[in-house]
C-alpha positions as CSV (number, residue, x, y, z in Angstrom):
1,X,51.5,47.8,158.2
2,X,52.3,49.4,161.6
3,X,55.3,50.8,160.2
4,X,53.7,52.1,157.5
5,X,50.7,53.6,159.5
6,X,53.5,55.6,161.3
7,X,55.3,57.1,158.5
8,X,52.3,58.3,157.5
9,X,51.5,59.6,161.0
10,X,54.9,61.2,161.1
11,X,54.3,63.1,157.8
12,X,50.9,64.3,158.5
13,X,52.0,65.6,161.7
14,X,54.9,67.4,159.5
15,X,52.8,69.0,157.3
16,X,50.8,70.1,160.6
17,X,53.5,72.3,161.6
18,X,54.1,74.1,158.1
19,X,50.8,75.1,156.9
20,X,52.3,76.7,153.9
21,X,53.8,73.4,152.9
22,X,51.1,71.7,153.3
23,X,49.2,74.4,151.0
24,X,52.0,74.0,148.2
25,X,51.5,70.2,148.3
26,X,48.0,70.5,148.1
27,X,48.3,72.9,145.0
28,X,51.2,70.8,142.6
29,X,49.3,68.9,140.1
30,X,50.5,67.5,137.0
31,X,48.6,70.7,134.9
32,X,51.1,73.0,137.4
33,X,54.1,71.2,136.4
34,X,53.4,71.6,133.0
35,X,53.0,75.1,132.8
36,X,55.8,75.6,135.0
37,X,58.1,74.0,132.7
38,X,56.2,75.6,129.4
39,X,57.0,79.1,131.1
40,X,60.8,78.4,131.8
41,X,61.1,76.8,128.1
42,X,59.4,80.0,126.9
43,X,61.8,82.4,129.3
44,X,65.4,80.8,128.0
45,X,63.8,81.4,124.6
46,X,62.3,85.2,124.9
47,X,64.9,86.5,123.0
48,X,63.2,84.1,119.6
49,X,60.0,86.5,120.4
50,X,58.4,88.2,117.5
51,X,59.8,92.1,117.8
52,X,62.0,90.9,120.3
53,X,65.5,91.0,117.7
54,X,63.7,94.6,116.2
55,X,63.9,95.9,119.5
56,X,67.7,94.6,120.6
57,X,69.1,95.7,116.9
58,X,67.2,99.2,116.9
59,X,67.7,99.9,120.6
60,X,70.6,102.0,119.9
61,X,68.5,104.4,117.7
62,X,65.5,104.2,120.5
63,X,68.7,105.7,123.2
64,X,69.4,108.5,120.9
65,X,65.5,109.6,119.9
66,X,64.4,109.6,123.8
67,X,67.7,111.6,124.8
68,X,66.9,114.1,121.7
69,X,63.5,114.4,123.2
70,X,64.5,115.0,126.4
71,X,66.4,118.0,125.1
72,X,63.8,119.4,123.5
73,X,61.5,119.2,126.7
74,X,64.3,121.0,128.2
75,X,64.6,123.4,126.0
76,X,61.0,124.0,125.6
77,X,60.6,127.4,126.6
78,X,64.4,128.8,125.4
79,X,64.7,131.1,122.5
80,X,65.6,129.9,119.0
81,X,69.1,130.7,119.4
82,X,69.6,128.9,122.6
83,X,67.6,125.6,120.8
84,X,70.2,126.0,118.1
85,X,73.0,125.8,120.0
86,X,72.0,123.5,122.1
87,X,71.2,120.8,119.9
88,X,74.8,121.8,117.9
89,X,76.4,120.6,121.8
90,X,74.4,117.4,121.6
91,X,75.3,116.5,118.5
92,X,78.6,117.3,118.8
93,X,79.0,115.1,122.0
94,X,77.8,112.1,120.3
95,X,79.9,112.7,117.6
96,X,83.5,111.2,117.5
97,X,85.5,114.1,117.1
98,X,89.2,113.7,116.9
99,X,89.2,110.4,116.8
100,X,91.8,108.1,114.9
101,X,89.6,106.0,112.1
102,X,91.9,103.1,112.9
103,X,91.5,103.1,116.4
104,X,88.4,104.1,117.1
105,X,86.9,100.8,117.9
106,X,82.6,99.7,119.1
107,X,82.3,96.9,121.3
108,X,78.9,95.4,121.9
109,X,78.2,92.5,124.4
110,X,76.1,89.3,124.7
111,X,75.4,85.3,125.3
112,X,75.1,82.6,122.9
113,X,71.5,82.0,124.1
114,X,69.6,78.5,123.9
115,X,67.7,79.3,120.6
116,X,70.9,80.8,119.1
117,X,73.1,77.8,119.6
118,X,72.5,74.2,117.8
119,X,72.5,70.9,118.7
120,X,76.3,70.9,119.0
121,X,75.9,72.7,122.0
122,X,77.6,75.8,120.5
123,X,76.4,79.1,119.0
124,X,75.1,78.4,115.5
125,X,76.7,79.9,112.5
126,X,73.4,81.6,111.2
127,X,73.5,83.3,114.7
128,X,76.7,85.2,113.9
129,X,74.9,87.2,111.2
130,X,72.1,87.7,113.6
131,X,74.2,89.2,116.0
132,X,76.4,91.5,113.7
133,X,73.2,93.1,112.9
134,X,72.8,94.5,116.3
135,X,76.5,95.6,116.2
136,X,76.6,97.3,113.1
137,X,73.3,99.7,114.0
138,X,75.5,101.0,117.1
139,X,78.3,101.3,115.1
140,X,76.8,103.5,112.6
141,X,75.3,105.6,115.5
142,X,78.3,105.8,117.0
143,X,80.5,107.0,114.0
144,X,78.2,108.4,111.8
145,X,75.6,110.5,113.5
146,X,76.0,114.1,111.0
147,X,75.3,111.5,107.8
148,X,72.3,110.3,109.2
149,X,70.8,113.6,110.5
150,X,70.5,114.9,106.5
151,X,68.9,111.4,105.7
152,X,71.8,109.7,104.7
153,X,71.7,105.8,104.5
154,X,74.3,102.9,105.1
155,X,74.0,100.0,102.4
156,X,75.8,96.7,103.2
157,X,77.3,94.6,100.2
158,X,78.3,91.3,101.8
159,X,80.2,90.3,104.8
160,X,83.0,86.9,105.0
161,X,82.9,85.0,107.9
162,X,85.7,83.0,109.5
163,X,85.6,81.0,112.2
164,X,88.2,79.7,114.1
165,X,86.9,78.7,117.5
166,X,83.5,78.1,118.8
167,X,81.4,79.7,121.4
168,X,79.7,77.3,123.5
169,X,76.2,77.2,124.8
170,X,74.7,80.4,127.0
171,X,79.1,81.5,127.2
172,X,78.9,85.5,127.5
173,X,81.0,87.1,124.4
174,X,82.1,90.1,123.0
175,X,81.9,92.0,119.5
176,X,84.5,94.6,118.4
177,X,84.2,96.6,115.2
178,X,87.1,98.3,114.1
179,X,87.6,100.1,110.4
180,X,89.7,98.0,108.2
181,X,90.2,100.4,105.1
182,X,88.3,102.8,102.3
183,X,88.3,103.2,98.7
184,X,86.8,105.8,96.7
185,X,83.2,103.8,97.0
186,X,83.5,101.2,99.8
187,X,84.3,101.1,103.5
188,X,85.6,97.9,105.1
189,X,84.9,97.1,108.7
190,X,86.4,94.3,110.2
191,X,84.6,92.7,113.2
192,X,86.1,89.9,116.1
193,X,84.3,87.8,118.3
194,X,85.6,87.5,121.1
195,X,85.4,86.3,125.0
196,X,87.1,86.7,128.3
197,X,89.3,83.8,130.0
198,X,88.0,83.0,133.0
199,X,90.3,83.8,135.8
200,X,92.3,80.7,137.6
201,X,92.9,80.8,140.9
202,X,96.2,81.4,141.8
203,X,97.8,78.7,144.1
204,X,99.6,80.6,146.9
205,X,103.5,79.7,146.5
206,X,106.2,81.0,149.0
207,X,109.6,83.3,147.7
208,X,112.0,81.7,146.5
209,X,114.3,82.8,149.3
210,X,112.5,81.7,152.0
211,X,112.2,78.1,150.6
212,X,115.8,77.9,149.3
213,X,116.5,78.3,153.3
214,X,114.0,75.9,154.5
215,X,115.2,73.2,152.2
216,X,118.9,74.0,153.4
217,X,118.0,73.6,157.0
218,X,116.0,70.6,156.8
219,X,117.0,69.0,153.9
220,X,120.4,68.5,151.6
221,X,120.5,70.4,148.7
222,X,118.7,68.8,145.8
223,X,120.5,67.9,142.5
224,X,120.3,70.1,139.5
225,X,117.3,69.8,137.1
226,X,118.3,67.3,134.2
227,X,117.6,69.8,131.2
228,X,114.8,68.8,128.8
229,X,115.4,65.7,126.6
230,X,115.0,66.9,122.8
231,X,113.7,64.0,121.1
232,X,115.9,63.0,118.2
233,X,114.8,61.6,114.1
234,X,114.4,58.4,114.2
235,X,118.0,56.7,112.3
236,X,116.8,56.1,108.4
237,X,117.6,52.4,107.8
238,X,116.6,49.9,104.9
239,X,113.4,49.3,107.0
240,X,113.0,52.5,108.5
241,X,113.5,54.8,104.6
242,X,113.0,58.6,104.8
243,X,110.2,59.8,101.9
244,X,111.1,62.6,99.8
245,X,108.4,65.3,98.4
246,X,108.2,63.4,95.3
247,X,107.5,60.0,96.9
248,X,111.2,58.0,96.4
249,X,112.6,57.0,99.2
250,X,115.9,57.5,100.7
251,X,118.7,57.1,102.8
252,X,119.6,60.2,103.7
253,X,120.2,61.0,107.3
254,X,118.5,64.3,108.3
255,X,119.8,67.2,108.4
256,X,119.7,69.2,112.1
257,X,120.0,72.9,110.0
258,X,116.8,71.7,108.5
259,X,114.8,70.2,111.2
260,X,115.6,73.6,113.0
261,X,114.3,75.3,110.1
262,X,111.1,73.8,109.9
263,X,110.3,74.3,113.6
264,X,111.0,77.5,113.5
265,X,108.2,77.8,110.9
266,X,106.0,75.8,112.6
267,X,106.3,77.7,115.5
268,X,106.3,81.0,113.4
269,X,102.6,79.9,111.4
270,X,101.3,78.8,115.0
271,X,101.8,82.0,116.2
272,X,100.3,84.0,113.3
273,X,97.0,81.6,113.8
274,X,97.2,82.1,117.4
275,X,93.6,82.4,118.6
276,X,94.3,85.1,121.3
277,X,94.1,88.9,121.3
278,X,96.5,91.5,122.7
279,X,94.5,91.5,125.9
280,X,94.2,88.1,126.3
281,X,90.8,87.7,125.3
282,X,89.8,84.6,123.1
283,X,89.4,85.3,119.2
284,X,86.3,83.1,117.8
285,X,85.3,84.9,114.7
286,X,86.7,87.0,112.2
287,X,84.3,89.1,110.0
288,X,84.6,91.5,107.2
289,X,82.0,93.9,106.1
290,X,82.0,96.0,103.1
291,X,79.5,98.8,102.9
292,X,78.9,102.3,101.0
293,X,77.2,105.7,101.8
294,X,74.1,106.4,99.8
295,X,72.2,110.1,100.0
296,X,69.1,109.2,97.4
297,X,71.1,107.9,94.5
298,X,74.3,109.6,95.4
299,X,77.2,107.6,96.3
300,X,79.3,109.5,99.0
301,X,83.1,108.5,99.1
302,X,83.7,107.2,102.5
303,X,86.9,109.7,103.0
304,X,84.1,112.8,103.3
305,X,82.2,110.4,105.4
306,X,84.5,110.0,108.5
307,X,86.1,113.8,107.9
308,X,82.5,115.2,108.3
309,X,81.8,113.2,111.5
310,X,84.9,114.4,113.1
311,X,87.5,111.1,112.5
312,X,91.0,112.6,111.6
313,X,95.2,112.3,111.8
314,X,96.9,112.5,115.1
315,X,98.1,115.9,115.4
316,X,101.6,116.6,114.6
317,X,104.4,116.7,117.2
318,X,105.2,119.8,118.3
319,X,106.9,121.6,121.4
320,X,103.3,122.8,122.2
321,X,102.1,119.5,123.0
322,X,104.8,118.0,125.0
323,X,104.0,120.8,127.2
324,X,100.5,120.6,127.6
325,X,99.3,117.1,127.0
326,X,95.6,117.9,125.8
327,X,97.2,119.1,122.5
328,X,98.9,116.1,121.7
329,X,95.7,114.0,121.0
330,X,92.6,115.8,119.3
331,X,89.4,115.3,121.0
332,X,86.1,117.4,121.9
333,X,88.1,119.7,123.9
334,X,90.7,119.9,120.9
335,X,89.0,119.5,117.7
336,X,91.1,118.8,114.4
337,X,91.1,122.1,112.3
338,X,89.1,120.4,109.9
339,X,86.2,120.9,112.1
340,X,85.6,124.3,111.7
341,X,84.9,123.9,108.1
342,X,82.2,120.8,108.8
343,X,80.3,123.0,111.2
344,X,80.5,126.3,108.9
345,X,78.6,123.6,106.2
346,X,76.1,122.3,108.9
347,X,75.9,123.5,111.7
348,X,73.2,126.4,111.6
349,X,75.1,128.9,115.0
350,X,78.0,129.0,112.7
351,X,76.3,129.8,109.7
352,X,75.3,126.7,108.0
353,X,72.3,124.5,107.6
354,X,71.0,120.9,106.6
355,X,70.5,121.6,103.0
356,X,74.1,123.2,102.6
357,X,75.2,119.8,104.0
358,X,73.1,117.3,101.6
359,X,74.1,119.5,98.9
360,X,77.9,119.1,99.4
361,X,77.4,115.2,100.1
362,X,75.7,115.4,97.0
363,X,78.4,116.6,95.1
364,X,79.0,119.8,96.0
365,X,82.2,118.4,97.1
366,X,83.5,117.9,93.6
367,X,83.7,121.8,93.2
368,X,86.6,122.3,95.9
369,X,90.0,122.4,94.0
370,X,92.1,119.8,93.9
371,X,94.7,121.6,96.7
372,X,92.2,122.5,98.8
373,X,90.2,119.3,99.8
374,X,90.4,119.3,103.5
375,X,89.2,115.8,103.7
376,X,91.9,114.7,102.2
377,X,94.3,116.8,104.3
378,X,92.5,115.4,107.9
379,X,93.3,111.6,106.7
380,X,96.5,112.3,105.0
381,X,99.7,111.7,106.6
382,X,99.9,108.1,108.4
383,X,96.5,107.7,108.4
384,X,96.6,107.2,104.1
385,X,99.6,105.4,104.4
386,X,98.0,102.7,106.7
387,X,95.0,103.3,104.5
388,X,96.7,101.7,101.4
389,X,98.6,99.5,103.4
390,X,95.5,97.7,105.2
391,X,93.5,98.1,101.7
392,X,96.6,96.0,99.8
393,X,95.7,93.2,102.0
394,X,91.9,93.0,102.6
395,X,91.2,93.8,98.4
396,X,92.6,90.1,98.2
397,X,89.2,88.8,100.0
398,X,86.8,90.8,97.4
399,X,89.1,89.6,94.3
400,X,88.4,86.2,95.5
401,X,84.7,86.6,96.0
402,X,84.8,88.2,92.2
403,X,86.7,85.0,90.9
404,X,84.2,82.4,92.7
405,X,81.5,84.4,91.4
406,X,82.8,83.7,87.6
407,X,83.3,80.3,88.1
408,X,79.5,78.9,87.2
409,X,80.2,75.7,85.9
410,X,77.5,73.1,86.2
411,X,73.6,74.0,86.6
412,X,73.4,74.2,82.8
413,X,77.2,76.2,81.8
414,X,79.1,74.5,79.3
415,X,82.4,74.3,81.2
416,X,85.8,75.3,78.8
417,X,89.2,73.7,79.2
């Protein structure tokens, strides 16, 4: 008992000398801990707030309203003219002019987040959707700003999901949106989910020359490294058969040409799934989008699409641009020639309006002879050649979705043999 009377003494004497301690004591009670732990639960799961995913997916359209207005307030008191062009520049700068279709790419960054992930510790697959929402807003800012200022809209058709590797729990990652291919009607975007390796610490290690001298003065020369064993097939014997492909067994002693063969395949399919990206990022997703261009009713083709908001062919080489660098890429600076024709149809300093541009996406483009289609002319070249090239390869996706979506056997169909 006199021990204990001490202790508690000691501690009172403690609490003494920290006042605010001893206030912090005084105020934990069981309803404190509660709420303290109800508002930490309710922080890690903010981003499961009503308006909270409206306001991540539209925020790219909230950037570009508030920097619009911001140029009007600046531009309150300037003549008409000066309004004109001034919103022509602004427009202009957020517009990707000279840019390659196939490598222009949109990257947009987050975290698999507690309410995001499931109870494998891992992002859910539901919250891949989710987040390619948010992506695809900025990329349709981002590339096509002079469709969406005549009221032009962006439908989406489907999107195919593969996943080959998952992100875990509250891991940072990174989406990048690149375009896959056109048609006449449909655009395909292809989308990868990525994330960075983190960075190992490299062990310090001395040249080689310096230790090949320090071993020689101290110690004798070690023997040459044995090279690697290669493991060899097991000897085929009465109890030991080989099995061919169509199940009999047999004697036959393996052939080394072979064997060769099929490692070299293995190592070639390994390679092709290979999970890593040029930069070394890790791959974890693979999406594919397919969408269209709708003005009312109309269907725009997505070639007059990306010409009108500036995408277009390298330009070609020429003596020119080896001498002066800025003309070998096209850019802002260095717009396509195709350019000039866009803003004569919309841009009102030039001599174009609005209306002049929602009538040719409505079809006014249809009336331009067949030699004379400038569209066609911007993305010609090896731009349409990779065009057809990627499109061979990603139509196989959309004939298979066609083929499942015929086969409705069961629920009711009489199935056919």
């Amino acid at each position: 008992m006199a021990q204990v009377a001490r202790r508690i003494s000691g501690s009172t004497t403690l609490l003494r000398s920290y006042p605010i301690l001893s206030v912090l004591l005084q105020r934990i009670t069981v309803g404190s801990i509660v709420k303290l732990l109800l508002g930490l639960l309710m922080a890690l799961n903010i981003r499961a707030f009503p308006l909270v995913w409206h306001f991540r997916a539209i925020r790219p359209v909230l950037y570009a309203g508030i920097n619009y207005q911001i140029l009007r307030i600046r531009h309150l008191f300037s003549d008409q003219r000066v309004k004109e062009i001034a919103l022509e520049n602004w427009m202009d700068s957020i517009t990707p002019i000279g840019s390659h279709p196939f490598q222009y790419s949109i990257s947009f960054r987050s975290f698999a987040s507690i309410d995001e992930s499931d109870y494998n510790l891992h992002m859910s697959n539901s919250s891949y959707a989710k987040a390619m929402d948010c992506v695809n807003l900025k990329a349709t800012m981002s590339l096509f700003p002079q469709f969406l200022r005549v009221g032009g809209l962006i439908r989406l058709a489907e999107t195919h999901f593969q996943f080959v590797q998952e992100i875990p729990i509250l891991a940072n990652y990174e989406i990048r949106l690149t375009i896959g291919a056109w048609d006449e009607k449909w655009l395909l975007v292809v989308g990868r989910f990525v994330s960075k390796k983190k960075q190992e610490k490299k062990k310090e290690s001395s040249s080689p020359s310096n230790s090949s001298s320090a071993s020689s003065d101290s110690h004798p020369p070690s023997p040459p490294a044995r090279p690697p064993r290669v493991p060899t097939p097991s000897p085929t014997t009465l109890f030991n058969p080989r099995i061919t492909r169509k199940g009999e067994y047999s004697l036959r002693t393996p052939d080394p040409e072979e064997m060769g063969r099929k490692t070299d395949l293995k190592a070639l399919a390994a390679k092709m799934l290979s999970s890593e990206e040029p930069d070394g990022a890790v791959l974890h997703t693979v999406t594919l989008t397919r969408i269209c261009f709708k003005l009312g009713r109309i269907t725009v083709p997505p070639a007059i699409i990306l010409a009108t908001n500036g995408l277009s062919r390298p330009p070609p080489p020429t003596l020119g641009a080896m001498s002066n660098p800025s003309k070998a890429v096209y850019s802002h600076a260095n717009p396509p020639p195709h350019w000039s024709i866009v803003k004569s149809i919309a841009s009102k300093p030039s001599g174009g309006s609005l209306k002049a541009m929602q009538h040719f996406y409505r079809g006014g483009w249809k009336t331009v002879p067949e030699g004379e289609r400038w569209w066609e002319q911007a993305l010609g070249g090896p731009v349409e050649q990779q065009r057809r090239e990627r499109l061979e390869k990603l139509s196989s996706v959309e004939h298979g979705m066609n083929a499942a979506r015929e086969m409705r056997s069961g629920f009711g169909a009489k199935v056919t043999f």
